[in-house]
MISERO-612282 format. One record per residue (C-alpha): chain; x, y, z. Coordinates in Angstrom, 1 decimal. Example, Ala and Ser with C-alpha at 12.3 -4.5 7.8 and 13.67 -1.06 7.14 Angstrom:
   cadena        x        y        z
        A     12.3     -4.5      7.8
        A     13.7     -1.1      7.1
END
This chain:
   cadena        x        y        z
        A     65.5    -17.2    256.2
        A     62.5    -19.2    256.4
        A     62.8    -23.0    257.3
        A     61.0    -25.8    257.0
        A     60.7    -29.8    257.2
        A     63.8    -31.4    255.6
        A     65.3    -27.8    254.9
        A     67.4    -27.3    258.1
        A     70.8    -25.7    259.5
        A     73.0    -28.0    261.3
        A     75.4    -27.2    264.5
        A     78.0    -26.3    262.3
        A     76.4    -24.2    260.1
        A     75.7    -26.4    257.2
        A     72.7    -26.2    254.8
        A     71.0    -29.6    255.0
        A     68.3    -30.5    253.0
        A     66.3    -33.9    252.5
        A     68.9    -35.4    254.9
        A     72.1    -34.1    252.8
        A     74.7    -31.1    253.4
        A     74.5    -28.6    250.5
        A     78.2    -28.3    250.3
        A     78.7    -32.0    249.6
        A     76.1    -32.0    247.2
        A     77.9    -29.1    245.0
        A     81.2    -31.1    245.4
        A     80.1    -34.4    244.3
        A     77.8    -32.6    241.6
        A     78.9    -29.5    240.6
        A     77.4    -26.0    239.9
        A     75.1    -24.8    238.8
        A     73.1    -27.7    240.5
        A     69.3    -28.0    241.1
        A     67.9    -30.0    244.3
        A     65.0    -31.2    244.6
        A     63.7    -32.9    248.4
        A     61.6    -35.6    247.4
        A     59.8    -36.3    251.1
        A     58.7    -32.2    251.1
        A     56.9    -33.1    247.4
        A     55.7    -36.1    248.9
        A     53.8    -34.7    251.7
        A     52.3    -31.3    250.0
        A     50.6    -34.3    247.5
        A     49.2    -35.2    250.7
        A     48.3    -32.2    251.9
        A     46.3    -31.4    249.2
        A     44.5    -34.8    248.7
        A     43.7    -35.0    252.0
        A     42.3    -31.0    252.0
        A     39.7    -32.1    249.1
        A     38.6    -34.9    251.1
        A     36.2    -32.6    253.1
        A     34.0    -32.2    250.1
        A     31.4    -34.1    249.5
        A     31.2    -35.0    245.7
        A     34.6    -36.5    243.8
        A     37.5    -34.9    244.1
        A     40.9    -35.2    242.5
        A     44.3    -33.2    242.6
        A     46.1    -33.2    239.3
        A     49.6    -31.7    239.2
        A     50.4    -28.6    237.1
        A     52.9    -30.0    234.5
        A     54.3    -26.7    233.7
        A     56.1    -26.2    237.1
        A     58.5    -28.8    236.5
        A     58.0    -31.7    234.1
        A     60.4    -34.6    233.7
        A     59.4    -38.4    233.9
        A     60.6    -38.7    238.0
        A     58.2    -36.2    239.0
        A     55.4    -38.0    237.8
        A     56.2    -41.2    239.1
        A     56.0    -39.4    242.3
        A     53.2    -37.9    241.4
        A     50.9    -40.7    240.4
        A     52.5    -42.8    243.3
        A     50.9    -40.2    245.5
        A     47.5    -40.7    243.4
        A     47.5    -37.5    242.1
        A     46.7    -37.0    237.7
        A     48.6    -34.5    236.1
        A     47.7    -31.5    233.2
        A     49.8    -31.3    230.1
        A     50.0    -27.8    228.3
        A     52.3    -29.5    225.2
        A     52.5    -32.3    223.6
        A     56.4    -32.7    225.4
        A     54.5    -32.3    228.5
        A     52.0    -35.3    227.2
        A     54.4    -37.7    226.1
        A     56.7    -37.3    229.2
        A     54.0    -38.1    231.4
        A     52.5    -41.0    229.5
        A     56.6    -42.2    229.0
        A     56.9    -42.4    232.9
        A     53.6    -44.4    233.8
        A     50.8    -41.5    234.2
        A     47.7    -42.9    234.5
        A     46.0    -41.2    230.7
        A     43.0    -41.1    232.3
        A     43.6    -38.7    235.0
        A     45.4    -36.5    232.3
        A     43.8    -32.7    231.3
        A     45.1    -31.7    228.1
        A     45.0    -27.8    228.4
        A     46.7    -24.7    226.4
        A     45.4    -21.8    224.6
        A     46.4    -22.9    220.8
        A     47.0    -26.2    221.0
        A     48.6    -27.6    217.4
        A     47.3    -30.8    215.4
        A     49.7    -32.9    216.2
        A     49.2    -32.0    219.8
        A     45.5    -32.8    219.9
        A     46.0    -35.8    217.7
        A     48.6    -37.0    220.5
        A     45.8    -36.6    223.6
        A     43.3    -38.3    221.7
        A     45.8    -41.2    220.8
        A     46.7    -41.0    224.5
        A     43.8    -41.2    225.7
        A     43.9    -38.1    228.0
        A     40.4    -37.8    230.4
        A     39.8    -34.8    228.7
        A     40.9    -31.8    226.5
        A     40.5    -28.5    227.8
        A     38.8    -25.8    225.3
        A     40.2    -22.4    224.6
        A     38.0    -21.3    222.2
        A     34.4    -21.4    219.6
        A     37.2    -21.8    216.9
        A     39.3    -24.6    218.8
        A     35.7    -26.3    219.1
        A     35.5    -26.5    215.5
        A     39.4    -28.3    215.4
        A     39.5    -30.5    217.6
        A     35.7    -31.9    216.4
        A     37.4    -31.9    212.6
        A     40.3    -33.9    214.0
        A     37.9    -36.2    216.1
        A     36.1    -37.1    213.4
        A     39.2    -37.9    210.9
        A     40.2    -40.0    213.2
        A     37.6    -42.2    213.3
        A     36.3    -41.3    217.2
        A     32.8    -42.5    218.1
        A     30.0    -40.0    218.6
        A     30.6    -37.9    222.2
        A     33.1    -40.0    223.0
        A     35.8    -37.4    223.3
        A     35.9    -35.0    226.8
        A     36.2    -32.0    226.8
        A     36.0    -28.7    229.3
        A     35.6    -25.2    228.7
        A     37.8    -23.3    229.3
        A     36.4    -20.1    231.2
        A     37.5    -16.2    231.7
        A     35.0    -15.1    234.7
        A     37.6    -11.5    234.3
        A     38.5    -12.1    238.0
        A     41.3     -9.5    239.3
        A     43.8    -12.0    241.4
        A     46.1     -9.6    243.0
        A     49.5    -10.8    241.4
        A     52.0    -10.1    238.7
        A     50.1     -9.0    235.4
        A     52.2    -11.9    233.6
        A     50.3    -14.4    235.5
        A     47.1    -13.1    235.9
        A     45.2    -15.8    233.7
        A     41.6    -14.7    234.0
        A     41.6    -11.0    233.3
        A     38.9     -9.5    230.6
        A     42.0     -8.9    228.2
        A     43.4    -12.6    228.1
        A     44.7    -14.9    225.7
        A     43.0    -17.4    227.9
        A     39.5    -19.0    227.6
        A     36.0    -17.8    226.6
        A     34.4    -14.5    228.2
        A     32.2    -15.1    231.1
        A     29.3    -13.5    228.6
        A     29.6    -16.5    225.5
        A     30.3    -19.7    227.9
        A     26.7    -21.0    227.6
        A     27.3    -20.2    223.7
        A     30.2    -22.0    224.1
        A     28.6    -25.4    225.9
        A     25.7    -25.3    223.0
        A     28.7    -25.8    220.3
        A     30.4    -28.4    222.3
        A     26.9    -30.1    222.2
        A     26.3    -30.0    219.2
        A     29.3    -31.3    218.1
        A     29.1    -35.1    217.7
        A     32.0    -36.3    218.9
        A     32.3    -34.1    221.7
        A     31.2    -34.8    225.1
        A     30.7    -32.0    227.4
        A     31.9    -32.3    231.3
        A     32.1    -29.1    232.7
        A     34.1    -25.6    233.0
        A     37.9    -25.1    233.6
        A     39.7    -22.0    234.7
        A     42.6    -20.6    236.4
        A     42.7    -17.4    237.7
        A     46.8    -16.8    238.1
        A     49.5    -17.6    239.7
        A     51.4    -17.0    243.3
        A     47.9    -15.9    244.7
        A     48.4    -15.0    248.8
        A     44.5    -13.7    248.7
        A     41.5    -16.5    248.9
        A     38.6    -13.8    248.0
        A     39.5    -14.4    244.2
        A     38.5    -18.7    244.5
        A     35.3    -17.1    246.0
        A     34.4    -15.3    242.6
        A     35.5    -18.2    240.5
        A     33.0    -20.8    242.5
        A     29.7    -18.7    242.3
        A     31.1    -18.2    238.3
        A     31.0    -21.5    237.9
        A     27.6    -22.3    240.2
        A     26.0    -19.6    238.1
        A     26.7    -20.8    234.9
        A     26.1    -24.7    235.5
        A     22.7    -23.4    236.6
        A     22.2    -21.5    233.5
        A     23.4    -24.3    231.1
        A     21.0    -26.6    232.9
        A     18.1    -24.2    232.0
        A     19.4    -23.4    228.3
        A     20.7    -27.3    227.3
        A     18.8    -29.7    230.1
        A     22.1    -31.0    231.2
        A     24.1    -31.1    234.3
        A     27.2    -29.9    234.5
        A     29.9    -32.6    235.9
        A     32.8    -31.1    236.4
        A     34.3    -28.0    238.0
        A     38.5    -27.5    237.7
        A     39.2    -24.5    239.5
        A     43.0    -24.7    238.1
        A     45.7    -23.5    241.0
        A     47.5    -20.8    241.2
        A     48.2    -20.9    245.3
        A     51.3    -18.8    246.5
        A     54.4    -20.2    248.1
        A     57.2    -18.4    250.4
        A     60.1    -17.0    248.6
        A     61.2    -14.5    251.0
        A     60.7    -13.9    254.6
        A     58.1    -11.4    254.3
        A     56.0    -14.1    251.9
        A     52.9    -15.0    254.0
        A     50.6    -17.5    252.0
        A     47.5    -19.5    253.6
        A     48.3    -22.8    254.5
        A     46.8    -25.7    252.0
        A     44.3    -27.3    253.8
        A     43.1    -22.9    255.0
        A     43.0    -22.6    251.1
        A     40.9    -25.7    250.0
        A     38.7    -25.7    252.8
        A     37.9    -21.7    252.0
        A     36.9    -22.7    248.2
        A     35.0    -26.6    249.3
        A     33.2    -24.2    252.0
        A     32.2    -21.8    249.3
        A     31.5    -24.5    247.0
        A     29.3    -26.3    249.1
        A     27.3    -23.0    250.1
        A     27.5    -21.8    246.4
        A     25.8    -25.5    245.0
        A     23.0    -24.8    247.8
        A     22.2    -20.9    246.4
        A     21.6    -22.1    243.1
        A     20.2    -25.4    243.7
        A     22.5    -27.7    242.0
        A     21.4    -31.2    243.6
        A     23.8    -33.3    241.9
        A     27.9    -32.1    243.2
        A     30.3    -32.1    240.1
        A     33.4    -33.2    240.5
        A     35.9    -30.9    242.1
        A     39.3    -30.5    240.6
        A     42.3    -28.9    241.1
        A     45.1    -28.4    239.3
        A     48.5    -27.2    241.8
        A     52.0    -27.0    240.5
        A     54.0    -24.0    242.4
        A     52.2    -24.8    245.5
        A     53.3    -29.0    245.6
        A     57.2    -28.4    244.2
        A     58.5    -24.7    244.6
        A     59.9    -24.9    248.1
        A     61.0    -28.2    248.1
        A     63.9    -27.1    245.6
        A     67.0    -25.0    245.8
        A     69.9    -24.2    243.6
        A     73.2    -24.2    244.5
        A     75.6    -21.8    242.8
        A     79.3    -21.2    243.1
        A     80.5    -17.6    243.4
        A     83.1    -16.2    241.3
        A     83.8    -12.2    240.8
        A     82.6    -10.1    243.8
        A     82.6     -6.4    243.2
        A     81.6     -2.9    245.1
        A     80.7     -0.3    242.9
        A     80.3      3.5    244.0
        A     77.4      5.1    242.1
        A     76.9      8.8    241.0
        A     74.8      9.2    244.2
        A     77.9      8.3    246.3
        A     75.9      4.9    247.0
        A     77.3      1.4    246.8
        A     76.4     -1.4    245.4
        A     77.5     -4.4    245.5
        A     77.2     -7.7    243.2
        A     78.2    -11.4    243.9
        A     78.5    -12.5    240.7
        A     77.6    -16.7    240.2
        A     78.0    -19.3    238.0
        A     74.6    -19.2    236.7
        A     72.3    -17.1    235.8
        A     68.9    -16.1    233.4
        A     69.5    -19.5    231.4
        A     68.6    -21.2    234.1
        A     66.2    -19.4    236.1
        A     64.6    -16.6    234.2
        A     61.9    -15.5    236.7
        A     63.8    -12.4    237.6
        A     64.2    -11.2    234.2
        A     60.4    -11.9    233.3
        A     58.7    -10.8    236.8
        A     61.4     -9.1    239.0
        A     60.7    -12.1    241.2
        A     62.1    -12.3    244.8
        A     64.3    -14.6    246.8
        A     66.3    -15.7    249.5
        A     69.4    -17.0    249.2
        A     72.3    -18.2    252.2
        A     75.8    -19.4    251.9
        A     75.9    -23.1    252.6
        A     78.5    -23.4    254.9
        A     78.0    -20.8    257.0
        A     74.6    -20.8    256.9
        A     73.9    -19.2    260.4
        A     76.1    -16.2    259.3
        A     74.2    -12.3    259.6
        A     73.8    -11.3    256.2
        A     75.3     -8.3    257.3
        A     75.8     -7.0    252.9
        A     73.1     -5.8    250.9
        A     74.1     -7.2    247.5
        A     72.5     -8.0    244.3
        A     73.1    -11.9    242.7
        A     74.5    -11.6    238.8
        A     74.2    -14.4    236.6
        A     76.9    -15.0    233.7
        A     75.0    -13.8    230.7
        A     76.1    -11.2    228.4
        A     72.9     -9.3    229.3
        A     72.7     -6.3    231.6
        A     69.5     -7.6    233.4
        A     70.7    -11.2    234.1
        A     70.3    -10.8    237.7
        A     68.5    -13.5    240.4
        A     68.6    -11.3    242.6
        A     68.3     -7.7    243.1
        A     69.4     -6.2    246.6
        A     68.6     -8.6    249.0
        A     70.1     -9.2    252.6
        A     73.5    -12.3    252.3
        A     76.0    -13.0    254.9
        A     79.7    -12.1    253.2
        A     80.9    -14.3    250.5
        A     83.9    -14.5    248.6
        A     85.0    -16.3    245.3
        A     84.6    -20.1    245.5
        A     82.0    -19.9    248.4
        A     78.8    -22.3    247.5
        A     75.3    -20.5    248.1
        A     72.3    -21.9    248.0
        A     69.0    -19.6    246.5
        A     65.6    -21.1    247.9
        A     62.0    -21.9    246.4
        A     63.5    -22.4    242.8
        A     61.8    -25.9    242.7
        A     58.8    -24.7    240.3
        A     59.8    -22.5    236.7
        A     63.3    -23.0    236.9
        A     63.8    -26.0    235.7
        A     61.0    -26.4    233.5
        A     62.2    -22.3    232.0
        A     65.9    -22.9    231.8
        A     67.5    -22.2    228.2
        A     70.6    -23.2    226.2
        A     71.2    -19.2    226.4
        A     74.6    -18.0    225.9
        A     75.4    -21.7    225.3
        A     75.2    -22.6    229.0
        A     74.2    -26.0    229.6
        A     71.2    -26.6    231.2
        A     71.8    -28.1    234.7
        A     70.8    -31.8    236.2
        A     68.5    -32.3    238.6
        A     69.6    -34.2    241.6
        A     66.6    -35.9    244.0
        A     67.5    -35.7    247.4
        A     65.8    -38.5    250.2
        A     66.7    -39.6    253.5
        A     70.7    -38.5    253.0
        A     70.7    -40.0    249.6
        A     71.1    -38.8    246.3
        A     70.3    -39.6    242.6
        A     70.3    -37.8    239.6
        A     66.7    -37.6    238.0
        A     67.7    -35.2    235.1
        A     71.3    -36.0    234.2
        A     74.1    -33.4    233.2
        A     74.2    -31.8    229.9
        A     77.3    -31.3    227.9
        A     78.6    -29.1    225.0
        A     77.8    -32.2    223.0
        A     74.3    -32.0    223.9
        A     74.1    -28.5    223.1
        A     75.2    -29.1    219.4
        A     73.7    -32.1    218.9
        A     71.0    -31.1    216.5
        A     73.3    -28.6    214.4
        A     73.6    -29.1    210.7
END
């Protein structure tokens, strides 16, 4: 298993993350149980806003909302001076409930509804990202119902510069055939309506190329994109292009074979380019670099902890076995395997240091065939009422989970230092039915 800061094995065996032992955390709380270790969030903020220090213009880091959005994490968030992008208007209010400074706030998604747009330009947000000639039209209609004064609203386009990242096709943002952004060959089309609009003020270009991305090349494409076409709006509109978000999309370690380049590797490969890129096409003045990490700052800080219950060996036609170790969780609260056949790691907790000796596929307890976390991956032996922990589920768990099946969603408990707190509390069968008629 892979290791890290404040995810350790102690002398006896134990899981021990952010200071506590796994096993006590699943007594005192209960499974299914998410863990979060707030020190490891802590200092990939810092990673990354000390990374964009080396380039020269303004910088700033804003965290990627949709990895894992309640009000705690942006505390920590802007406490560690980092803004935040919203894809929802949940997403929006959450951050604005817990403090989030509005004006380090993207608005971003790919149809974003009245009320939502109506709710960032209440809020204040620093800008609203565009997806679209037709969402150019909206959001100016809505500006101007509501009264805002002429260019006074921000906004980005949102670009597809039909970059290839090497990743699942599910989260490959910036192909040619995309529900996301404006092709490469209407953006300066795009910019002219944006200026002529009059309550829109123009900033710059957004984009985000996908998800769990190991290669760097990709960032390389999206910079001289981005150079080019600030060069060609400058010829077309005599302006200068402020603002440059490259997005994220930066891969994490989910198994041992998972080898992704380190942060400050990764933003000093795109700043490099970026500075090189600015020279080629003779942009004098540096827009402001932005980028937008979500995976990257809270996946492996998080585990769940699960609590086995039917183990069972099953001969196949082939006269192969399999075996499954059945838990008490499953697709309802992290659906990544269904949706991406994603990988993972996963250890008993109290015998942590144990071979994994089985080959055995995780179950969850959904009535659905493919409710699996994991398909045929290497775990110590494990019995009914054994507690294992599955690693890197900090990012699209939580933020995916489901009342599927009925299950309740499960709390989020922040671990620091040896102590623990609940930062999303427990949900009951109360909860569940709550809103029924």
């Amino acid at each position: 298993m892979y290791l890290r800061e404040g995810l350790r094995i102690d002398d006896n065996g134990g899981l021990i993350i952010g200071g506590c032992t796994a096993a006590e955390l699943a007594k005192e709380y209960g499974t299914p149980l998410y863990v979060m270790d707030e020190a490891y969030i802590r200092s990939m903020c810092k990673k990354f806003t000390g990374s964009v220090k080396k380039y020269k213009g303004e910088s700033m880091v804003c965290f990627a909302s949709k990895a894992f959005s309640c009000k705690e994490i942006y505390r920590i968030m802007k406490s560690e001076g980092l803004g935040a992008d919203v894809v929802s208007g949940g997403e929006l209010y959450t951050a604005l409930a817990a403090g989030m400074d509005a004006d380090k706030i993207y608005m971003h998604g790919n149809n974003k509804t009245r009320r939502e747009l109506l709710a960032a330009l209440e809020g204040g947000v620093h800008a609203i990202v565009l997806d679209g000639f037709s969402e150019i039209e909206f959001l100016n209609e809505i500006a101007k119902e509501k009264g805002c004064k002429a260019k006074s609203v921000n906004v980005l386009i949102r670009v597809n510069p039909g970059i290839d990242a090497h990743t699942h096709e599910y989260v490959q943002t910036a192909r040619t055939d995309s529900k996301f952004g404006i092709a490469l060959t209407e953006t300066v089309k795009a910019v002219g309506a944006a200026l002529s609009s009059p309550a829109l003020n123009f900033l710059g270009f957004h984009t985000h190329i996908g998800s769990q991305i190991f290669e760097l090349e990709p960032y390389a494409g999206a910079v001289e994109t981005f150079c080019r076409l600030a060069s060609e709006v400058e010829k077309a509109h005599n302006i200068r292009v402020k603002e440059f978000n490259f997005g994220g999309g930066w891969g994490i370690r989910y198994t041992e074979g998972d080898n992704p380049p380190e942060i400050e590797t990764a933003a000093g490969f795109l700043i490099d380019k970026l500075e090189a890129c600015l020279k080629k096409y003779n942009i004098t003045e540096r827009p402001r670099l932005v980028l937008e990490p979500g995976r990257s700052l809270v996946a492996e800080a998080g585990i769940t902890l699960y609590t086995v219950g039917v183990v069972k060996t099953i001969k196949l036609d082939d006269g192969t076995v399999k075996k499954y170790v059945s838990v008490d969780g499953g697709m309802f609260e992290n659906p990544r395997y269904c949706l991406y056949k994603s990988r993972y790691s996963a250890i008993p907790v109290s015998n942590a240091n144990a071979p994994a000796t089985d080959t055995v596929t995780i179950a969850g307890k959904c009535c659905e065939t493919g409710d699996m976390l994991a398909a045929d991956i290497p775990l110590a032996p494990v019995k009914r009422g054994d507690v294992i922990a599955v690693l890197s589920t900090g990012a699209y768990n939580y933020s995916m989970a489901s009342n599927y099946n009925r299950n309740a969603v499960p709390p989020v408990v922040m671990v620091n230092n040896g102590k623990a707190r609940y930062i999303v509390k427990p949900q009951t069968d109360e909860d569940i039915a709550r809103r029924d008629v």
